[in-house]
The first five atom37 places (N, CA, C, CB, O) and aatype in JSON, in Angstrom:
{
  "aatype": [20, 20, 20, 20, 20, 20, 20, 20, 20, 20, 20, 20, 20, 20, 20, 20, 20, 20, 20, 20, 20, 20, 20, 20, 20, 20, 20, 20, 20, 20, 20, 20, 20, 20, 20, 20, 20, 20, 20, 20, 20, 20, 20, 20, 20, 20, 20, 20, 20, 20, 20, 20, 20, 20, 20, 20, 20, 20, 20, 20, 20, 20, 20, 20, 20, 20, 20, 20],
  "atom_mask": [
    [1, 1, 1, 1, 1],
    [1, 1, 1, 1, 1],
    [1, 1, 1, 1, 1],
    [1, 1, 1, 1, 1],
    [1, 1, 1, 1, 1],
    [1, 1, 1, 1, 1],
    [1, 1, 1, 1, 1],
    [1, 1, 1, 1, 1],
    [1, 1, 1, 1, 1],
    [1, 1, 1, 1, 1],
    [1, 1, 1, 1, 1],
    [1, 1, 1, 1, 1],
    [1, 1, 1, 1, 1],
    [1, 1, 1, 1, 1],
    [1, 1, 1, 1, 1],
    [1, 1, 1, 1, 1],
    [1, 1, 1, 1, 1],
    [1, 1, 1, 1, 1],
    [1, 1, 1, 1, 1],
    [1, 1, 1, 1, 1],
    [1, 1, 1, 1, 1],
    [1, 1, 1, 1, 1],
    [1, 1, 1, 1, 1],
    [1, 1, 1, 1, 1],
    [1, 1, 1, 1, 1],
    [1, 1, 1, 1, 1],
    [1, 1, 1, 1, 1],
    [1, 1, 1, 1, 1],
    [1, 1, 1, 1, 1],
    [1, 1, 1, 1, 1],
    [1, 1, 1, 1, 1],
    [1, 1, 1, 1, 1],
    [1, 1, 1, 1, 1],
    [1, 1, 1, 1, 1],
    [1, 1, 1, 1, 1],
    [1, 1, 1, 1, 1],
    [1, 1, 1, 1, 1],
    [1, 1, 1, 1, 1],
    [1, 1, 1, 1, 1],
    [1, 1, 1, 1, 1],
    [1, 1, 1, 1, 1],
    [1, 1, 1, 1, 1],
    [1, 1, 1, 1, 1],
    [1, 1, 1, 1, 1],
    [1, 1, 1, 1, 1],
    [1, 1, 1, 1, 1],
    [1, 1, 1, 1, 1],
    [1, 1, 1, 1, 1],
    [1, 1, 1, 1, 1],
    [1, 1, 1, 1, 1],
    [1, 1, 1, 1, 1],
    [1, 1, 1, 1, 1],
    [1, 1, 1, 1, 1],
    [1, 1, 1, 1, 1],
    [1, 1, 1, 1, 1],
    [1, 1, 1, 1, 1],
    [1, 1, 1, 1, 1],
    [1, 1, 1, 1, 1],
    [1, 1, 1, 1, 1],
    [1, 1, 1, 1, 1],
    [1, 1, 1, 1, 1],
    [1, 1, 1, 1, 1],
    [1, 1, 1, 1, 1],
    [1, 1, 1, 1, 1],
    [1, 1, 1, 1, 1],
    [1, 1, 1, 1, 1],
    [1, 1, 1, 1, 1],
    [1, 1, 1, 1, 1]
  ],
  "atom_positions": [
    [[0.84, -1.17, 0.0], [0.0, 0.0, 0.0], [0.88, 1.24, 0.0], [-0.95, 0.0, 1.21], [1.89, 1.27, 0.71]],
    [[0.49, 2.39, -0.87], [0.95, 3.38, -0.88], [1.08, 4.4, 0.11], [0.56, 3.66, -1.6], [-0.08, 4.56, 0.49]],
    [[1.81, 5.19, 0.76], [1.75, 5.93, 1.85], [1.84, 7.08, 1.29], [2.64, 5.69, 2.86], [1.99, 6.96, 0.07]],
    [[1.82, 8.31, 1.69], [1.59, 9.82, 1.64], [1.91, 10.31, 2.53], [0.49, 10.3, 1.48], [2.0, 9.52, 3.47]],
    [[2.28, 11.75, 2.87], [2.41, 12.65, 3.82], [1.26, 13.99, 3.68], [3.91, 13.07, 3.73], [1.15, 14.26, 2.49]],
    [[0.49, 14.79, 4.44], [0.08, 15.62, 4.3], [0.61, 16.86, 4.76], [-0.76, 15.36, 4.52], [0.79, 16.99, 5.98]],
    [[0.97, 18.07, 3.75], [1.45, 19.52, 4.45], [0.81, 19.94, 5.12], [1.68, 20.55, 3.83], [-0.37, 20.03, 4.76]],
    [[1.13, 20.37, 6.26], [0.25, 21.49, 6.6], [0.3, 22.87, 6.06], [0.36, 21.66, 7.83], [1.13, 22.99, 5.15]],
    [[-0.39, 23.99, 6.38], [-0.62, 24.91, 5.96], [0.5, 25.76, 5.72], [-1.43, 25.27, 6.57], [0.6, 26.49, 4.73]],
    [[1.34, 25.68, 6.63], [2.68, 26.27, 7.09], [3.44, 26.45, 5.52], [3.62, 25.09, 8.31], [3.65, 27.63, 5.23]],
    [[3.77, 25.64, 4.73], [4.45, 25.39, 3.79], [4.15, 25.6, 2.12], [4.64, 24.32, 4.12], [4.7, 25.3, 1.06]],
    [[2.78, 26.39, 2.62], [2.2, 26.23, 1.55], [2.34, 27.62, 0.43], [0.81, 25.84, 2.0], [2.0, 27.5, -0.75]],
    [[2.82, 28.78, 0.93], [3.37, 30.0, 0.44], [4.59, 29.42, -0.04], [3.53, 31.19, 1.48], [4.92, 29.79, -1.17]],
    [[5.39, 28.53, 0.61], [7.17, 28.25, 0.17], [6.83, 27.52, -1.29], [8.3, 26.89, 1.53], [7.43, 27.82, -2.32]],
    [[5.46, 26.22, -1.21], [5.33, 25.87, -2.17], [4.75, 26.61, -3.29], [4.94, 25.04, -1.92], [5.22, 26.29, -4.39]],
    [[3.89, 27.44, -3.3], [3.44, 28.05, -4.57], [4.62, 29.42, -4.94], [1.66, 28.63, -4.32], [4.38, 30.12, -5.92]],
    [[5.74, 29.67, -4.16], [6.7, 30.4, -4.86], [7.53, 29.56, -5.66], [7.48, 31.16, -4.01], [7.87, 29.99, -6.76]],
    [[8.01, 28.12, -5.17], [9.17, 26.71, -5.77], [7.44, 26.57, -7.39], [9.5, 24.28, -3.72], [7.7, 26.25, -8.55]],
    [[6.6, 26.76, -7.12], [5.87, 26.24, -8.27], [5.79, 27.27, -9.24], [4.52, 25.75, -7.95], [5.87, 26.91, -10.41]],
    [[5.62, 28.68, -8.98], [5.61, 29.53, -9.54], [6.98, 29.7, -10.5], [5.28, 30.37, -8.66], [6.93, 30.19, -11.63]],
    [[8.13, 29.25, -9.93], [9.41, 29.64, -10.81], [9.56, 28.46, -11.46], [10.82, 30.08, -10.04], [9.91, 28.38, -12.64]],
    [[9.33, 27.54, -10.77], [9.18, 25.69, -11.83], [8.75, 26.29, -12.91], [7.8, 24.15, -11.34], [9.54, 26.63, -13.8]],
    [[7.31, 26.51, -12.99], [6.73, 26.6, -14.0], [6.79, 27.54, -15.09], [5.86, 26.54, -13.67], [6.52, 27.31, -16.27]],
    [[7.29, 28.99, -14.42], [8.01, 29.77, -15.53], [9.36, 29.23, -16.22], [8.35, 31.09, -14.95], [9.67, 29.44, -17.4]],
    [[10.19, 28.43, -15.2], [11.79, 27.59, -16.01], [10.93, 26.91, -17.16], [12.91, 26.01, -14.81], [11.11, 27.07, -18.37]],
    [[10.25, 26.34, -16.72], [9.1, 25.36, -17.93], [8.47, 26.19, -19.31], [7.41, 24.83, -16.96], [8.43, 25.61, -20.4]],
    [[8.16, 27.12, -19.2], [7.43, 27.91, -19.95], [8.39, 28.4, -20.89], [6.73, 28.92, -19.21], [8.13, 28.35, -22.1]],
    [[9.45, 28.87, -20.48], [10.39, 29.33, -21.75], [11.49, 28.17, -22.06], [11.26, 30.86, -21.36], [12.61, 28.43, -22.5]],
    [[11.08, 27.05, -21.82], [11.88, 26.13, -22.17], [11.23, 25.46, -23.77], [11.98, 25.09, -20.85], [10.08, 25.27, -24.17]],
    [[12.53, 25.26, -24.36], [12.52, 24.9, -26.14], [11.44, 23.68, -25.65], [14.47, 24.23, -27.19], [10.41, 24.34, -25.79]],
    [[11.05, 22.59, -25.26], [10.81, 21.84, -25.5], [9.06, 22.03, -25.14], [11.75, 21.01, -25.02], [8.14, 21.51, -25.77]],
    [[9.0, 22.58, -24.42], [7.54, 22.86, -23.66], [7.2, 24.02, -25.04], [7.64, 23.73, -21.55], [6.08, 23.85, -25.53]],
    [[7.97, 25.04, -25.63], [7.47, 25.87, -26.46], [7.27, 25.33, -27.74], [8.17, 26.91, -26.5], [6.54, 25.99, -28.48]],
    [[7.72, 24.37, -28.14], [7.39, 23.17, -29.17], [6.3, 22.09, -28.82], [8.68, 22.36, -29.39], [6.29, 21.19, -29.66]],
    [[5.6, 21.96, -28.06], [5.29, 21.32, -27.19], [3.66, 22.17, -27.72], [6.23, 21.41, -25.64], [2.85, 21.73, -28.53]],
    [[3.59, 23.51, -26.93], [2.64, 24.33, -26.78], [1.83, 24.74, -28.07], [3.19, 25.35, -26.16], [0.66, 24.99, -28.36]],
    [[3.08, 24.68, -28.73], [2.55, 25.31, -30.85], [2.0, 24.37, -31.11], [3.8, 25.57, -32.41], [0.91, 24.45, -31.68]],
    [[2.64, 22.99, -30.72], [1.38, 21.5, -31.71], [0.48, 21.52, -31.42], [1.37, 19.91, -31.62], [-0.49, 21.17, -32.1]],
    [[0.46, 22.18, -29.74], [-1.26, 21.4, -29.49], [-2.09, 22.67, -29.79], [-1.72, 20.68, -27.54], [-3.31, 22.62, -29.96]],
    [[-1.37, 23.82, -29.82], [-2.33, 25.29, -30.27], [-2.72, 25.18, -32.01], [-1.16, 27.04, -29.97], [-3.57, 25.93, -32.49]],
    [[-1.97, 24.14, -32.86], [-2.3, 23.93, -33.82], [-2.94, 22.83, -34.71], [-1.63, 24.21, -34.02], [-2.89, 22.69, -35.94]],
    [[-3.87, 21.72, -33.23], [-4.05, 20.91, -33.34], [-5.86, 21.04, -32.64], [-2.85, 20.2, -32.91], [-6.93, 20.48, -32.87]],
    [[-5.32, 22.22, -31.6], [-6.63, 22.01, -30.52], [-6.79, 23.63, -30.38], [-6.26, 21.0, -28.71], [-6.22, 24.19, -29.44]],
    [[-7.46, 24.29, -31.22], [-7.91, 26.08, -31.69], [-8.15, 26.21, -30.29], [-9.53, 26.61, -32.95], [-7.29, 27.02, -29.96]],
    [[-9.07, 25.78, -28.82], [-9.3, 26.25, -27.44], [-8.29, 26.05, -26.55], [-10.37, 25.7, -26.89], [-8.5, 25.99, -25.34]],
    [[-6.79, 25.9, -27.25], [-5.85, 25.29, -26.12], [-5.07, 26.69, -25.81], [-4.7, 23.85, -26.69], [-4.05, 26.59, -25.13]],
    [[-5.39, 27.72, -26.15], [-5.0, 28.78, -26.13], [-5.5, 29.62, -25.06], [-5.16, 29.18, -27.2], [-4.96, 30.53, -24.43]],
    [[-6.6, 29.13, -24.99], [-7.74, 29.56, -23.42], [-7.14, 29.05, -22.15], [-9.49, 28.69, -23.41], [-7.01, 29.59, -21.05]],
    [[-6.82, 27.9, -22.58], [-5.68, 27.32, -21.08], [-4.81, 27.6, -20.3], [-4.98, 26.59, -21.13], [-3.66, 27.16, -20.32]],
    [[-5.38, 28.55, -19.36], [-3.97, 28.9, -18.53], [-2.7, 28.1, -18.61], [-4.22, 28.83, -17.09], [-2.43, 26.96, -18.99]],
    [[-1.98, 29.16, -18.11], [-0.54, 28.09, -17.97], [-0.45, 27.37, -16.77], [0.92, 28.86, -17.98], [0.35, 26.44, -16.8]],
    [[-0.92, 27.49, -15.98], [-0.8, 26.63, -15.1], [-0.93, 25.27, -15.7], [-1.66, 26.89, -14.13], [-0.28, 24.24, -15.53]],
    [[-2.06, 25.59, -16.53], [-2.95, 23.88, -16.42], [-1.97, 23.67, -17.57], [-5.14, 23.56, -16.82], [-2.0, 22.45, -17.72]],
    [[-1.12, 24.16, -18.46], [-1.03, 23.74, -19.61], [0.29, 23.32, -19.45], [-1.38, 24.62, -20.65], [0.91, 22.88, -20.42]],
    [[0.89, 23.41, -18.18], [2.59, 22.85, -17.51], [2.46, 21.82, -17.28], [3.3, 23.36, -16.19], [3.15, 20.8, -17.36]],
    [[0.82, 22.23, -16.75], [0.74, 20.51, -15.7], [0.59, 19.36, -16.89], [-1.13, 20.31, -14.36], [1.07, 18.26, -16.62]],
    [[-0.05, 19.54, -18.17], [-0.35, 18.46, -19.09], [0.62, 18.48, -19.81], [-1.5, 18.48, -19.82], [0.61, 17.61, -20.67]],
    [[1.81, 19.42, -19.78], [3.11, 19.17, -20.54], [3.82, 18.09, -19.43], [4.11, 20.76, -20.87], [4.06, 16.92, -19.71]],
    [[4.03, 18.57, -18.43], [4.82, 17.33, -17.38], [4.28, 15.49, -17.29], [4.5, 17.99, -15.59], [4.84, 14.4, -17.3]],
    [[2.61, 16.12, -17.17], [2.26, 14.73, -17.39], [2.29, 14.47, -18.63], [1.08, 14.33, -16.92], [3.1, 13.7, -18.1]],
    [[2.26, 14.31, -19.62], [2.8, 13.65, -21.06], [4.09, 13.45, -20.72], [2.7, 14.57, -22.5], [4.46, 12.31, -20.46]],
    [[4.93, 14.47, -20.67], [6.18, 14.23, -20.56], [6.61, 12.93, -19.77], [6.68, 15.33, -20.04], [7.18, 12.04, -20.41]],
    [[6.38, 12.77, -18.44], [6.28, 11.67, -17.62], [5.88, 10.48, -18.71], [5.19, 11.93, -16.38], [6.64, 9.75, -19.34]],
    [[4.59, 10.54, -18.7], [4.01, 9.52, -19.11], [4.96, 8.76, -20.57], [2.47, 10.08, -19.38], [5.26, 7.57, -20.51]],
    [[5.35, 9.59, -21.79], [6.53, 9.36, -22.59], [7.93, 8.26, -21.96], [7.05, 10.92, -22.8], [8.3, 7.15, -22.35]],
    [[8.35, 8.97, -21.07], [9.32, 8.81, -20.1], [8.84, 7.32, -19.74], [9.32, 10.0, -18.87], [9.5, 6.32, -20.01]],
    [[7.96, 7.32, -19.28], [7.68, 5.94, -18.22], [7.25, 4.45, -19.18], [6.06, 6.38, -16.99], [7.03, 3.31, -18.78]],
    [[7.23, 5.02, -20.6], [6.43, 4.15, -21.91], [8.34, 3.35, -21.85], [5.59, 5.52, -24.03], [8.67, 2.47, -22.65]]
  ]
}
């Protein structure tokens, strides 16, 4: 069985600043910006997608690639 830890609240400003710069390193990175053009030229509403959400489905593909 899988185990987990839960944060408490305490940590949770430290984490959305470490996510905030993750995800901008991500954003101007060649591979994520190649990444972003296929699917904006594949899927016309992927452009509506924040970036947040649109890091998070670059990492998970990415992973998921990775783990194939």
């Amino acid at each position: 069985m899988t185990s987990f830890t839960v944060k408490s609240d305490g940590n949770l400003k430290g984490d959305t600043e470490i996510w905030n710069n993750l995800k901008q390193a991500i954003a101007i990175s060649s591979g994520f910006q190649r990444w972003q053009m296929e699917r904006m030229q594949s899927d016309e509403d992927f452009g509506q997608i924040i970036l947040d959400e649109q890091v998070q489905r670059y990492l998970r593909e990415t992973l998921e690639t990775l783990a194939y």
